[in-house]
N, C-alpha and C positions, 0 to 999 in steps of 0.2 A: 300613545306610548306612555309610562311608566314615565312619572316624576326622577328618578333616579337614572335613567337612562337620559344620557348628554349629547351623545352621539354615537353613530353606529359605522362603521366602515365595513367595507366589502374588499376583502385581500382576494385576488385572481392570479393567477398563476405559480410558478415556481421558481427559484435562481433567478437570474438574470431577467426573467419574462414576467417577474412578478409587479402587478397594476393595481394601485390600490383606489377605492373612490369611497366619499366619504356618501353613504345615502340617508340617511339620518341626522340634524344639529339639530338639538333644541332651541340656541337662539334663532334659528330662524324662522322658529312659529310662536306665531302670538296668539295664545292662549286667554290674554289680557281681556277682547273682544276690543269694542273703540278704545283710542288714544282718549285722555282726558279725563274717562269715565269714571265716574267714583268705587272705591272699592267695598260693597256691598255685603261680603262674608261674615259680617260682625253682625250686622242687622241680621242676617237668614241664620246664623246661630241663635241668635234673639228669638226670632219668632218660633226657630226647631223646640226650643225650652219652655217659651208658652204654653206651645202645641201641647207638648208633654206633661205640662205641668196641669194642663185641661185633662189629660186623658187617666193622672194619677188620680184628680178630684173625684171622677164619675168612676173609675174603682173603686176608690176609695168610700163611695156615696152609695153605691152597692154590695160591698160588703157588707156597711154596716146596715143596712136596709135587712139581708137576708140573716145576717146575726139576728136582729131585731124581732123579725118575721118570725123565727125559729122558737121564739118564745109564746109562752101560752096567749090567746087570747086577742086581745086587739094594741097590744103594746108598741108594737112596731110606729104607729097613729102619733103616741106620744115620743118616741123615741128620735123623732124623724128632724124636728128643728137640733136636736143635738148632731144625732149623725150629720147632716147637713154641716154643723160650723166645725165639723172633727175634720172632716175632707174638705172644705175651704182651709182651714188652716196648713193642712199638707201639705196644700195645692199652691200657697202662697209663700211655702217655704220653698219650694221648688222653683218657683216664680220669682225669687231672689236672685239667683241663678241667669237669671234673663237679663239684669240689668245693662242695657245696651249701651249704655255712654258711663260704666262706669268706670276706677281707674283701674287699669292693667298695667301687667309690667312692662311693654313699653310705650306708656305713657306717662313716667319716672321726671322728674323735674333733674336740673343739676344745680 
């Protein structure tokens, strides 16, 4: 069920014979999985932006590859440690992004 749905009732009948039952509460499913557990969605953000930030680099590493290629001769050969730190550095802007423990808004002092 839909985050935004709380609960659901079922109305039966009509006037005086009307019977209502509640068959849906959100507080009564726990969604949580164990009591106790730590809450994990900050890290699995983290690593989603990693991920991502690997898969901008090897575009990024093929582009310029095939830019490269595209020119006369065997240029690409020399081309290759630049392309190379052009897409690390993309890739590690992106990868700022990822910062798992860093401060958020509420993580605010008072």
């Amino acid at each position: 069920m839909d985050k935004s749905v709380r609960r659901v009732t079922l109305v039966q009948g009509s006037g005086d014979n009307r019977v209502s039952k509640v068959v849906y509460d959100a507080s009564e499913e726990d969604d949580d999985g164990m009591p106790g557990a730590p809450d994990l969605s900050k890290l699995e953000q983290s690593v989603r932006h990693m991920l991502k930030a690997q898969v901008i680099a090897a575009q990024e590493a093929y582009q310029h590859h095939i830019d490269s290629a595209a020119k006369e001769g065997n240029s690409w050969l020399l081309d290759a440690p630049g392309n190379f730190f052009k897409a690390r550095k993309k890739a590690m802007k992106e990868m700022r992004k990822a910062m798992p423990f860093g401060k958020h808004d509420d993580d605010k002092e008072d």
